[in-house]
C-alpha positions as CSV (number, residue, x, y, z in Angstrom):
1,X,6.8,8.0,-20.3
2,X,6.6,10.1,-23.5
3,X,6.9,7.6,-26.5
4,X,9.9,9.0,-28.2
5,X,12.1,9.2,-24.9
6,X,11.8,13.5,-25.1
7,X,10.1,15.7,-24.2
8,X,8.2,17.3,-26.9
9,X,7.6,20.4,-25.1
10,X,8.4,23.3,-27.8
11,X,11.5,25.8,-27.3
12,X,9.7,28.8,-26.1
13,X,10.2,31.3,-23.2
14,X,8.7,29.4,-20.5
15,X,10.4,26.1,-21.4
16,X,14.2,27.8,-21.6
17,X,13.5,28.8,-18.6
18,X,12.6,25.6,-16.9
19,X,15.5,23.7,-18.7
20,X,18.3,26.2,-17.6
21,X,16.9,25.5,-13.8
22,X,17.3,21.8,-14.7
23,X,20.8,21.9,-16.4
24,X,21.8,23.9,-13.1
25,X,20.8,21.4,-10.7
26,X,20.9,17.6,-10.8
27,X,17.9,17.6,-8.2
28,X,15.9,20.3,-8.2
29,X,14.8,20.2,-4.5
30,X,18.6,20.7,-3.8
31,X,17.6,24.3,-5.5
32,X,16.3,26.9,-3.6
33,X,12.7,26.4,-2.9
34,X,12.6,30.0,-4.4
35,X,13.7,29.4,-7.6
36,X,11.3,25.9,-7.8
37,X,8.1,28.6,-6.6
38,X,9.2,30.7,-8.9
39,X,8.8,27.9,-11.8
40,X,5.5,27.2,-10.6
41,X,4.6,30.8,-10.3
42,X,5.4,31.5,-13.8
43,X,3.4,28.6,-15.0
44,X,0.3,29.2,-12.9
45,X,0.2,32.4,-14.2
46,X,-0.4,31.4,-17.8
47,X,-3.5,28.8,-16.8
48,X,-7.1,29.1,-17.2
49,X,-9.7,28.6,-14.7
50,X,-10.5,25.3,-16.9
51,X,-6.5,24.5,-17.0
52,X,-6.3,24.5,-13.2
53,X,-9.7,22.6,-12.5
54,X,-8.3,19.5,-14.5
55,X,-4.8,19.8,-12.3
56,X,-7.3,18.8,-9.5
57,X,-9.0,16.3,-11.2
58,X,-7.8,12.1,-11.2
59,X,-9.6,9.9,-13.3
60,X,-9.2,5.8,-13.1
61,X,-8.2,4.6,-16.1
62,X,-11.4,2.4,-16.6
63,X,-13.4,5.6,-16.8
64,X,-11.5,7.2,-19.6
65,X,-13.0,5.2,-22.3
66,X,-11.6,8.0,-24.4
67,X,-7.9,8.9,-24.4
68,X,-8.5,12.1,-25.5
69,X,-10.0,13.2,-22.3
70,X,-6.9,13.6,-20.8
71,X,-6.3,16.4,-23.0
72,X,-9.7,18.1,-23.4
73,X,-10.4,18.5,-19.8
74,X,-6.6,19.0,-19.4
75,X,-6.3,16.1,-16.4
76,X,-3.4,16.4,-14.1
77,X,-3.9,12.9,-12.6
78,X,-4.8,9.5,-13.8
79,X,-5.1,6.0,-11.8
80,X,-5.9,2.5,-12.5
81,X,-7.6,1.3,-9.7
82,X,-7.5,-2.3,-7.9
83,X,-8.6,-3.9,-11.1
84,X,-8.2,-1.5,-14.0
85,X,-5.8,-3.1,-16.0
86,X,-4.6,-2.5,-19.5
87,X,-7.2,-3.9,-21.9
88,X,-4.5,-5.7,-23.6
89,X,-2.9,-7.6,-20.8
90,X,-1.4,-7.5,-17.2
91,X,2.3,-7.7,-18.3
92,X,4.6,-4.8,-17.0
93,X,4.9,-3.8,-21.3
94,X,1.0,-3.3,-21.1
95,X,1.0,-0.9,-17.9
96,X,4.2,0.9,-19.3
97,X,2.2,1.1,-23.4
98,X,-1.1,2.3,-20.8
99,X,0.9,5.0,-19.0
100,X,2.2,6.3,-22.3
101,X,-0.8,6.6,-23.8
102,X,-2.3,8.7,-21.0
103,X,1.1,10.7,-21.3
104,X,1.1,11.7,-24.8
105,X,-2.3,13.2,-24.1
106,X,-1.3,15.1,-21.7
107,X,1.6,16.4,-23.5
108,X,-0.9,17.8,-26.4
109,X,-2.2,20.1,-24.0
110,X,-1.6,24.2,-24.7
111,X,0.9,24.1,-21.5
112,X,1.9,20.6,-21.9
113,X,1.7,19.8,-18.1
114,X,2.8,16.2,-18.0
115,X,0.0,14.0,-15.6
116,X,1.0,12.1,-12.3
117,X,-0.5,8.1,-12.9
118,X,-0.8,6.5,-9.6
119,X,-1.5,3.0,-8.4
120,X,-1.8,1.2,-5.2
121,X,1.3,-0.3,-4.8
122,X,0.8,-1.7,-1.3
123,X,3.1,-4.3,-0.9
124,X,4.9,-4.4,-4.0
125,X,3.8,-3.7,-7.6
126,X,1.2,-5.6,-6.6
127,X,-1.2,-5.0,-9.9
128,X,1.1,-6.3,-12.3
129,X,1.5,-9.7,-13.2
130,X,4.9,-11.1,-12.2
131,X,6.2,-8.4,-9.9
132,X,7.6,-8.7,-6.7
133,X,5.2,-8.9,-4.0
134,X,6.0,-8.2,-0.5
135,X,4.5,-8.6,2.7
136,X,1.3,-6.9,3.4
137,X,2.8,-3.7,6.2
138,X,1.5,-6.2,9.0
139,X,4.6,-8.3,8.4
140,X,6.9,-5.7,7.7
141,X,6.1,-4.5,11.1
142,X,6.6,-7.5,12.5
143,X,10.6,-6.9,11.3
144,X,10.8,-3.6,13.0
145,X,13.6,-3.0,11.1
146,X,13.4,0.8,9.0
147,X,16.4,0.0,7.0
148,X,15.1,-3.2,5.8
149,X,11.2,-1.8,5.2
150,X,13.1,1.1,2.7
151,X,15.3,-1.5,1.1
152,X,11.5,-3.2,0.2
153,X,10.2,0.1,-0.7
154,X,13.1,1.1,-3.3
155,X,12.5,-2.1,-5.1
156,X,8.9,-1.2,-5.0
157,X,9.5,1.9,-6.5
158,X,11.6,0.5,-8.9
159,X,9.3,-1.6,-10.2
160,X,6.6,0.6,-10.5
161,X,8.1,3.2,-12.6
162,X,9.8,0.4,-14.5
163,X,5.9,0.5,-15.5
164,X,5.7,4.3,-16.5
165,X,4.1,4.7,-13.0
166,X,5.6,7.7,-10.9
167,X,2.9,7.8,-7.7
168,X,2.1,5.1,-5.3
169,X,-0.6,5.2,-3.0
170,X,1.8,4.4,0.2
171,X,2.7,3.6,3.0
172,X,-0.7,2.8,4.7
173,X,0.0,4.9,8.1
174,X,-3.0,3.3,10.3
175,X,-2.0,2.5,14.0
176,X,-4.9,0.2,13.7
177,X,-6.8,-0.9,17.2
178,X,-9.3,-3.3,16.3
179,X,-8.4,-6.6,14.9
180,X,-12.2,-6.9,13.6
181,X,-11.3,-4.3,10.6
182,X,-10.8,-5.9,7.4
183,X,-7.9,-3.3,6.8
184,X,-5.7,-4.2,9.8
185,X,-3.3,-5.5,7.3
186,X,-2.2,-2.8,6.0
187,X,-1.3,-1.2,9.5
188,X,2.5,-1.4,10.3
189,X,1.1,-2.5,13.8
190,X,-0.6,-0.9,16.9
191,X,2.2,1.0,18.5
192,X,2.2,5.4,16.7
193,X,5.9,4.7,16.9
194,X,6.9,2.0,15.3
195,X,4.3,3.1,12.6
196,X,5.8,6.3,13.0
197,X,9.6,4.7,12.3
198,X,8.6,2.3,9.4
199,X,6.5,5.0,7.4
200,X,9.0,7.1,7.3
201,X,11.3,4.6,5.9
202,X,9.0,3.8,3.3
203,X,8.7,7.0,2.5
204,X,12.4,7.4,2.0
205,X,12.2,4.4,0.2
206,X,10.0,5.4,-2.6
207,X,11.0,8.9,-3.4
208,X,15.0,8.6,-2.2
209,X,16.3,11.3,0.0
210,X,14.3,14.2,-2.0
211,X,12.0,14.2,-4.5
212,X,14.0,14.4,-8.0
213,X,14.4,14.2,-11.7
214,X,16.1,10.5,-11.1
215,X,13.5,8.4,-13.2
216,X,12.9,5.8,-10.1
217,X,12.1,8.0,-7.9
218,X,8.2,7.4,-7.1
219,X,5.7,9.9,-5.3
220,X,5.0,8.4,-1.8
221,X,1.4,8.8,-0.2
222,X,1.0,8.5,3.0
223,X,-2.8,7.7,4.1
224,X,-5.2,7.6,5.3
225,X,-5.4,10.5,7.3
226,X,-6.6,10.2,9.9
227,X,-7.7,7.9,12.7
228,X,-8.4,4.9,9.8
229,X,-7.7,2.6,12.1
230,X,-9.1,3.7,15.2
231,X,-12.9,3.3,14.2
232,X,-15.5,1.7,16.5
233,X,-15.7,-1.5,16.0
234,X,-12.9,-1.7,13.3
235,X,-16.2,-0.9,11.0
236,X,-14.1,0.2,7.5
237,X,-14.8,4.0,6.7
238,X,-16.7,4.1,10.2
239,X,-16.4,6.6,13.3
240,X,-13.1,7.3,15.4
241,X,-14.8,8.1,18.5
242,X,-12.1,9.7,20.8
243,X,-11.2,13.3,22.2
244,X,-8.5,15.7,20.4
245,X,-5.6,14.7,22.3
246,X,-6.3,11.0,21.8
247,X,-6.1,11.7,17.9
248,X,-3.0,13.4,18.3
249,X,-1.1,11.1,20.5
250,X,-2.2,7.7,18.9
251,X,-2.7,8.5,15.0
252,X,-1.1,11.9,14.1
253,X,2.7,10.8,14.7
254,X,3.3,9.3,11.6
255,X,2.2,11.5,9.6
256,X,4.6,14.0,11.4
257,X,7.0,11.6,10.8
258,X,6.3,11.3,7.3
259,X,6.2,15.0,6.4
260,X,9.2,15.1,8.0
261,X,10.9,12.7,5.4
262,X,9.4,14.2,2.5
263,X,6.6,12.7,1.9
264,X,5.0,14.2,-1.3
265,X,1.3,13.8,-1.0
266,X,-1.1,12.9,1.7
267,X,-4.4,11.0,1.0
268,X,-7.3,11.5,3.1
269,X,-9.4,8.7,4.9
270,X,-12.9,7.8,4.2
271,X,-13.8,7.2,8.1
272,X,-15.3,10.2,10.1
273,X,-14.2,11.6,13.9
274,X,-16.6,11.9,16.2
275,X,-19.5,12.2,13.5
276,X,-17.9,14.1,10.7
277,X,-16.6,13.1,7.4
278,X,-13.0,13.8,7.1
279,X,-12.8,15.0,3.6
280,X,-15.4,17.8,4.6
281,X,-13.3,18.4,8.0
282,X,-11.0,21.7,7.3
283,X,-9.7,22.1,10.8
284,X,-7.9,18.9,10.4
285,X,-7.0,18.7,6.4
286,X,-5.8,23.0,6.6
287,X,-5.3,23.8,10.1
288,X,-3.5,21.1,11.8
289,X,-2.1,19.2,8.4
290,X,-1.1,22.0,6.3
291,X,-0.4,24.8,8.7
292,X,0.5,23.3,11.9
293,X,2.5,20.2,10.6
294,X,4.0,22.6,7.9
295,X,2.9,19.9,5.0
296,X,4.1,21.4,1.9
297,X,2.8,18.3,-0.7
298,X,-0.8,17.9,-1.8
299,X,-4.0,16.0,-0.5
300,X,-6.3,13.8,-2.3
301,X,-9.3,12.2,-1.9
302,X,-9.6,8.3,-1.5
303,X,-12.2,6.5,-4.4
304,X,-15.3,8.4,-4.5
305,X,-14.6,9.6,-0.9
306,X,-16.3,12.9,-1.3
307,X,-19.6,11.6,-2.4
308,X,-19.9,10.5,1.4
309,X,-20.0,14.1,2.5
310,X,-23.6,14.9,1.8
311,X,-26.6,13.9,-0.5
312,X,-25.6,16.7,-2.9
313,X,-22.6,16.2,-5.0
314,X,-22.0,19.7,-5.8
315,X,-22.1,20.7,-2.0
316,X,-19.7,17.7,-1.7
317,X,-17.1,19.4,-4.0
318,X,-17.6,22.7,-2.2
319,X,-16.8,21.1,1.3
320,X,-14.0,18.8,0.4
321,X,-12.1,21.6,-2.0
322,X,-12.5,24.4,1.1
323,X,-11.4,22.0,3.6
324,X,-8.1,21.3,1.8
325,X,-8.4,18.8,-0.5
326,X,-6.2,19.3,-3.5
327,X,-7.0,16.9,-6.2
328,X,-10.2,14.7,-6.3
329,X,-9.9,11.1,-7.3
330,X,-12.8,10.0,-9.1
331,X,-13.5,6.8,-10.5
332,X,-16.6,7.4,-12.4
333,X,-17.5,8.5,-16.3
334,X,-19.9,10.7,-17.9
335,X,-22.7,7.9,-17.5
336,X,-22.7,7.6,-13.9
337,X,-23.3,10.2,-11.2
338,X,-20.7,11.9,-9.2
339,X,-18.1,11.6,-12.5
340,X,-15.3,13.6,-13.7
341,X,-16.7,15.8,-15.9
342,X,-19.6,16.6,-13.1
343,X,-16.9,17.5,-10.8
344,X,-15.4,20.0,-13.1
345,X,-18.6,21.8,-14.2
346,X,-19.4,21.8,-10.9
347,X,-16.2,23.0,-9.3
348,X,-16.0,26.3,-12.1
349,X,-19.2,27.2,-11.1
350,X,-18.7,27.6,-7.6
351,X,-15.8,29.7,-8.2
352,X,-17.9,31.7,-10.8
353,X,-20.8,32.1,-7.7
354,X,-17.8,32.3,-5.1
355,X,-18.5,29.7,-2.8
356,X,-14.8,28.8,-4.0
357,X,-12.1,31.3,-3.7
358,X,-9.4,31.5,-6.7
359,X,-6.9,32.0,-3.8
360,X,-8.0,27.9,-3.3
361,X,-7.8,26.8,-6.7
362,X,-4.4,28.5,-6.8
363,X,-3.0,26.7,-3.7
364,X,-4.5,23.7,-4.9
365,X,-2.5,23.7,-7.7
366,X,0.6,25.0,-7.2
367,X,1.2,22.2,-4.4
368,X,0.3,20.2,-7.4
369,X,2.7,21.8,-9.8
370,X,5.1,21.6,-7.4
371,X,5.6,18.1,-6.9
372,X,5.7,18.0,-10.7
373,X,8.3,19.8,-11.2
374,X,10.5,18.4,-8.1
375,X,10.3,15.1,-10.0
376,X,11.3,16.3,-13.3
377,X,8.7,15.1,-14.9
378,X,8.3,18.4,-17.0
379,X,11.6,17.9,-18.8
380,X,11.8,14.1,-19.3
381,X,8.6,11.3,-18.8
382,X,10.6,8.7,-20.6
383,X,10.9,5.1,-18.6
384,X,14.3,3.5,-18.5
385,X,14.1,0.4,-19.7
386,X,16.1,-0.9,-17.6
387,X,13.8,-0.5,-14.6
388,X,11.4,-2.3,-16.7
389,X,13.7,-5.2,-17.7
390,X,14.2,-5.9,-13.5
391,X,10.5,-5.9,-12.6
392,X,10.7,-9.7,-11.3
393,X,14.4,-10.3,-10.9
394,X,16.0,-11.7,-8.9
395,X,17.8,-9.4,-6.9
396,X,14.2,-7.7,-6.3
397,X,13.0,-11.4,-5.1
398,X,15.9,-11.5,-2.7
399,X,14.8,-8.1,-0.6
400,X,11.5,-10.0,-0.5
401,X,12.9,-13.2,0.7
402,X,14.7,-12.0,3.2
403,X,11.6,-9.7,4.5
404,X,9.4,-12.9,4.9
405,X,12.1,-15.0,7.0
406,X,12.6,-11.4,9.2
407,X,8.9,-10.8,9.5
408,X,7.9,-14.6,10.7
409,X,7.0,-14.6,14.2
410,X,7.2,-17.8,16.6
411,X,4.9,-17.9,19.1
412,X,5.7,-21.3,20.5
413,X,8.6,-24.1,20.4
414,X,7.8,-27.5,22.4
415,X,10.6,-29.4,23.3
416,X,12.8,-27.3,20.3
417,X,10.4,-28.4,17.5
418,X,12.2,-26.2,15.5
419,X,14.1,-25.9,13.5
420,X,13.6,-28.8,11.5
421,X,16.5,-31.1,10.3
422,X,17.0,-30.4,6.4
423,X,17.5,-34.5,6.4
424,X,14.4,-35.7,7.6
425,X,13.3,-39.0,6.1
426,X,9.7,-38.4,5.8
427,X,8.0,-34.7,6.3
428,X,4.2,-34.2,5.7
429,X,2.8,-30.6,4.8
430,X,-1.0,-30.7,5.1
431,X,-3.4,-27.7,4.6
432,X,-3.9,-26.0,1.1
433,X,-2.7,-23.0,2.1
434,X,0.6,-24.5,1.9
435,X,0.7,-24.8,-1.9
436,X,-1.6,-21.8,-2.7
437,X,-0.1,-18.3,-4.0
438,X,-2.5,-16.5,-3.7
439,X,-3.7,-17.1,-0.1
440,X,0.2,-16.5,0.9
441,X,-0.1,-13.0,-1.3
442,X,-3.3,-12.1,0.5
443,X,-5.7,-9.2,-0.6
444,X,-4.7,-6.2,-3.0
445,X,-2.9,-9.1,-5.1
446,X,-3.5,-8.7,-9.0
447,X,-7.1,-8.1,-7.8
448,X,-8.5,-5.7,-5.7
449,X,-9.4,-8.4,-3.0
450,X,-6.9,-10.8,-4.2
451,X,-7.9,-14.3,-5.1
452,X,-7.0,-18.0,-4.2
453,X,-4.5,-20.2,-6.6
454,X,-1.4,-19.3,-9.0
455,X,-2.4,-15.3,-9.2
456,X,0.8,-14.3,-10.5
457,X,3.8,-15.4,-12.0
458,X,7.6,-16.2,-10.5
459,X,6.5,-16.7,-7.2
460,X,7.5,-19.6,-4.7
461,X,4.7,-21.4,-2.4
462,X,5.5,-22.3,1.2
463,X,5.7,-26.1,-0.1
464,X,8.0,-25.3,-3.0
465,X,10.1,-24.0,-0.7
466,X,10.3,-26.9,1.4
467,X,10.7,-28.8,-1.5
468,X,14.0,-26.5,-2.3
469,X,14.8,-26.7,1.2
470,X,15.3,-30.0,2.0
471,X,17.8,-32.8,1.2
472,X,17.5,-35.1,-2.2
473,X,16.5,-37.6,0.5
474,X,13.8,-36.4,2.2
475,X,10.5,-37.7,1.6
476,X,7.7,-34.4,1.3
477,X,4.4,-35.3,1.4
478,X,1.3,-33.1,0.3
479,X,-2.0,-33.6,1.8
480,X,-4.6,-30.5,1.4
481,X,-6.9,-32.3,3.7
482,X,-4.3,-33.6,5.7
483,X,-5.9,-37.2,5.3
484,X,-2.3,-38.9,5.1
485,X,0.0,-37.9,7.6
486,X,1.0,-41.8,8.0
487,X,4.6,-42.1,8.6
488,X,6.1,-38.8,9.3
489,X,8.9,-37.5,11.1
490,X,7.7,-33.9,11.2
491,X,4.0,-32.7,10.3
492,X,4.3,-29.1,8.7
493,X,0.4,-27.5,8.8
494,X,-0.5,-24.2,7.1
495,X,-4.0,-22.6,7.9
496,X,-5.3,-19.4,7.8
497,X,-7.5,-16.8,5.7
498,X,-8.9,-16.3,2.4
499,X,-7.6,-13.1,0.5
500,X,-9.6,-9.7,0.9
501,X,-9.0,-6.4,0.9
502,X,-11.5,-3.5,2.8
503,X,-14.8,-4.0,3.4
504,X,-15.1,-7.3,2.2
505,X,-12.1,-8.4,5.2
506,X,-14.5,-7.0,8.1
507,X,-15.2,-9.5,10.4
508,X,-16.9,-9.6,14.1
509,X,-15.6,-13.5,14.3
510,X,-12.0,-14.2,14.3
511,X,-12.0,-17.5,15.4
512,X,-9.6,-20.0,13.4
513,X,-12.1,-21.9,11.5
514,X,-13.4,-25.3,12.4
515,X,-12.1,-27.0,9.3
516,X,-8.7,-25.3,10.4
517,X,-8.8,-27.1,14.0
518,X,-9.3,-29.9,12.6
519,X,-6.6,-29.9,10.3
520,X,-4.2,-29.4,13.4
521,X,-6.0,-31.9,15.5
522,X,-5.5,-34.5,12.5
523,X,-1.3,-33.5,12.3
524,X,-1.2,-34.0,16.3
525,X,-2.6,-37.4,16.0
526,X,0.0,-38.6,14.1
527,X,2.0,-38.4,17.4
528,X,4.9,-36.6,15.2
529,X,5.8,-32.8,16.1
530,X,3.4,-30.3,14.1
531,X,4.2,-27.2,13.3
532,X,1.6,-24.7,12.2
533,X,2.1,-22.1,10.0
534,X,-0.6,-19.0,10.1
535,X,-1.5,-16.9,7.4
536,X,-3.9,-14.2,8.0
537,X,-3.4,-10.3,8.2
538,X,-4.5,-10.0,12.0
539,X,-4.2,-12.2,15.1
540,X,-6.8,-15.3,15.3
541,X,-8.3,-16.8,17.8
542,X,-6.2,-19.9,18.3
543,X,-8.1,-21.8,20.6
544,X,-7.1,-25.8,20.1
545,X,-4.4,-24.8,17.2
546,X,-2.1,-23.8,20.1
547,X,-2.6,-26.5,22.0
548,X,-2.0,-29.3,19.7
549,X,0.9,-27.6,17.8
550,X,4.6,-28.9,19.0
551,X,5.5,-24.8,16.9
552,X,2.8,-21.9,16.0
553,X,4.6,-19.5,13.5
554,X,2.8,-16.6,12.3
555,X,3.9,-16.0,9.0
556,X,1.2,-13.1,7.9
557,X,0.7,-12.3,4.7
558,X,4.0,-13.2,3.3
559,X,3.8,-12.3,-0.7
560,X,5.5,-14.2,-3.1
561,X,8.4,-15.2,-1.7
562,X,7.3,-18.4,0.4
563,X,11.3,-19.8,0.3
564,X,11.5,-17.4,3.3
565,X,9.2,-19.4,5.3
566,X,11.9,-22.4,5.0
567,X,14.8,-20.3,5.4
568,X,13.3,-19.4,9.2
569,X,11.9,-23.4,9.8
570,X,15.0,-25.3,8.5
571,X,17.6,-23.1,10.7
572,X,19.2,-20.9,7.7
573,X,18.0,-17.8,9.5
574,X,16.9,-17.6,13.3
575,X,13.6,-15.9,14.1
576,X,14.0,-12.4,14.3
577,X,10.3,-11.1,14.5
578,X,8.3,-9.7,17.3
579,X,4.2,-9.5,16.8
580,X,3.6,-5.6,16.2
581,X,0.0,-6.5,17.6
582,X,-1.3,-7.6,21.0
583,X,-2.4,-11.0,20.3
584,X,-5.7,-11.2,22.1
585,X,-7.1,-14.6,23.3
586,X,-10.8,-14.4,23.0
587,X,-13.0,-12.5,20.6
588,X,-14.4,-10.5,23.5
589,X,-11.6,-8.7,24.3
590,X,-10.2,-7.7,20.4
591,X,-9.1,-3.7,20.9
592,X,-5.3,-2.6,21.6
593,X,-5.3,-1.5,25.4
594,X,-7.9,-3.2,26.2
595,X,-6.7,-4.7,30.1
596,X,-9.9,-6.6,31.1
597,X,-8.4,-9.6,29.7
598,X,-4.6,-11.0,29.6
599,X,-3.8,-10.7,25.7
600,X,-2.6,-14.8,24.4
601,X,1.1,-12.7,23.5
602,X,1.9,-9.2,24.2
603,X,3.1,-6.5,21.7
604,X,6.4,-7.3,20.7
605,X,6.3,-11.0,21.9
606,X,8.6,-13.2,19.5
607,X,10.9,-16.3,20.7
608,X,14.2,-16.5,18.7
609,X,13.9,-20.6,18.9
């Protein structure tokens, strides 16, 4: 990411000696782990106190006002979080001109440490304005296919560091429970082991085999541990109420899993179990994590998380950092409390009274270091412009396509509704969902909580690609209120929810809205076959949707690519998903396992036609 394309680290004992390591090994995990400890070692030895403080210490990009932070509190990390774009625009040139500029600080340090910039590239480079975006990890579930979820995370990967961008906060590995959380999304589904499968492809999608010098391989974070998705209530950073070997058999698998494939860093959850905080909670982060699992990466904190411990913020930096936590992600400048440069006064001085052993700071950072230097990242932080030049080809649109036909789900075919004749004379699409980007793309979609409407560029709508689908003869018809479905051959409805992202997505109702009925009710009496598509990042209540629809496909939260959709509805592809969630068929009965009620559709429930 360094402007020039080289490094501009001086020729000096230290830096022969990590060059002739590189020139001896194309990857340097393929090294002996000795001689990449012994890199770090050397290094370690030569920081100060202050040096390794800012290793642990991620700053958003909206909060460093002042580039030259990055050097004078020698920063090892900087994000942008779900809305801290480049002042100067949202094009892939603007994040890449962004990360530089963070870079070159960084490089002006005494030890020229080069910084990790992450992002939350969830389902896609989903920040940046005409990426790729795929579908939200509820959808990808739905394909059950590992080889196809790490063909979507490569492209990811490519993409991002096409950007200058070498860390993504992913895979999500929630095995979430409750379809009231507004995070569900996000959760490959509620089975540990086909989380436990599809993480670890993502994983090995994102960094390659190994962690390594090759510029598009990207620093996989698997989060949130742990038990995210098993809080009461599906109440976002709430309790997970449950015994020890409930956490272990439901939500520790995939991060086994993921360790197991090399996952590089490990962010911890905001939610609590059974009462306490889990950034505070060492026996999980250091015991069972780091010594038990063997986890050789690093942890950080989610936004802010650490505030949450306690009323007292330096007490809060003395739990987390004892408990395990490696680097702190804080989204705050000088003018606010709990902000960077709190954190790092506060942080020396516990070391200085001893309520923070060096022996921590030390592990702290060489984990860090050692990432660093298993990407490469010390000898070369150029971009290849190539990766940049294919953020939004076409070849990256086509992994995506074919992940939305393979994700679709049909829960019901009257009478072989579908698939639909590409020769039709006269096919209505009602619903506004149908011709709306942004509702398709979901939350964590150039915003944090997405937005309705065209909210990026080079994507396809489920009506354009109806429109692309069909013969030069057909006859489509657009109704957003489904007022004219006079004349048709086929009624094609799409319903489902507005974009959000945590938090905001929490909900206690999941029925299908009225105006949604409705809209179904109006397609049926036309007295031609409806077929409704859903888009939504849980299961719904159907209630009379189900009824009145001839097909129910549920689509999720399909990203950019809504061509897919047709692919699946005009007979191009056959349906291939199964629901990675039990579909439940009143709000009463809402959490996985629950038996006091037959589910609508079972776990894994898909018809092919």
């Amino acid at each position: 990411m360094f402007p020039s394309g080289t490094s501009s680290r001086p020729v000096s004992r230290l830096s022969v000696c990590f060059c002739g390591i590189v020139l001896a090994s194309k990857c340097l995990l393929a090294a002996p782990a000795t001689a990449l400890d012994s890199q770090v070692d050397e290094l370690l030895a030569q920081m100060t106190l202050d040096e390794k403080i800012g290793q642990m210490t991620q700053v958003d990009s909206g909060a460093l006002t002042d580039r030259a932070d990055v050097k004078k509190y020698f920063l090892g990390s900087v994000l942008s979080g779900g809305s801290s774009d480049p002042a100067a625009g949202n094009s892939p040139q603007a994040w890449l001109n962004l990360a530089d500029e963070f870079q070159a600080q960084a490089l002006q340090t005494r030890l020229k440490i080069p910084i990790l910039y992450g992002i939350d590239a969830v389902h896609g480079h989903n920040n940046i304005d005409g990426a790729v975006i795929f579908p939200h990890h509820i959808g990808l579930g739905a394909t059950h296919d590992p080889k196809l979820v790490q063909r979507a995370e490569r492209v990811t990967a490519e993409e991002v560091a096409g950007t200058g961008i070498r860390w993504a906060f992913a895979p999500c590995l929630a095995v979430a429970q409750d379809e009231r959380w507004g995070r569900t999304y996000e959760s490959y589904g509620e089975n540990p082991a086909l989380v436990s499968k599809l993480g670890a492809a993502a994983v090995t999608g994102l960094q390659g085999k190994a962690l390594s010098p090759d510029g598009s391989s990207v620093l996989a974070c698997a989060k949130h541990f742990i038990g995210d998705g098993g809080t009461e209530n599906g109440k976002d950073q709430g309790d997970t109420v449950c015994d020890e070997a409930t956490l272990r058999k439901l939500y520790l698998p995939p991060y086994r899993a993921a360790i197991k494939a090399g996952a590089g860093s490990i962010m911890v959850s905001y939610s609590s179990w059974n009462g306490q905080k889990m950034h505070g909670n060492k026996y999980l982060l250091t015991d069972v994590l780091k010594n038990e699992l063997g986890f050789k990466g690093f942890l950080v904190s989610d936004w802010a998380a650490i505030d949450q411990i306690s009323k007292d913020y330096k007490s809060d930096v003395e739990q987390s950092v004892n408990a395990g936590l490696d680097m702190v992600m804080i989204p705050y400048g000088p003018d606010k409390k709990g902000n960077f440069v709190e954190f790092i006064d506060d942080l020396k001085a516990l070391v200085a009274e001893g309520k923070v052993s060096q022996a921590r700071i030390d592990d702290a950072v060489r984990r860090i270091l050692r990432v660093k230097f298993a990407m490469g990242i010390f000898e070369n932080t150029a971009t290849d412009p190539k990766l940049t030049e294919a953020i939004g080809s076409a070849a990256h649109r086509a992994v995506a396509r074919q992940c939305v036909s393979e994700s679709l789900v049909l829960l019901k075919n009257e009478k072989h509704a579908l698939p639909l004749a590409k020769n039709l004379k006269h096919l209505v699409v009602i619903g506004e969902a149908a011709d709306d980007l942004g509702v398709q793309c979901g939350g964590w979609t150039i915003d944090w909580q997405g937005r309705k409407g065209p909210v990026t560029s080079g994507g396809t709508t489920i009506l354009a690609g109806i429109r692309q689908a069909v013969s030069p003869e057909t006859v489509v018809s657009f109704s957003a209120d489904g007022s004219d479905v006079k004349g048709a051959d086929a009624v094609i409805v799409v319903v489902g929810e507005a974009p959000y992202a945590e938090m905001k997505g929490d909900r206690h109702d999941l029925n299908l809205p009225a105006a949604d009925l409705d809209l179904v009710a109006k397609a049926r009496a036309s007295g031609a076959p409806v077929v409704t598509i859903l888009l939504s990042g849980r299961p719904l209540i159907l209630n009379s949707a189900l009824a009145d629809s001839s097909a129910f496909v549920a689509a999720w939260l399909l990203g950019t690519e809504g061509q897919g959709v047709a692919d699946v509805l005009f007979g191009d592809h056959k349906f291939t998903g199964k629901s990675p969630r039990t579909w439940p068929a009143s709000n009463q009965h809402v959490r996985a396992g629950d038996e006091t009620e037959k589910p609508l559709f079972a776990f894994g429930y898909g018809l092919a036609y």
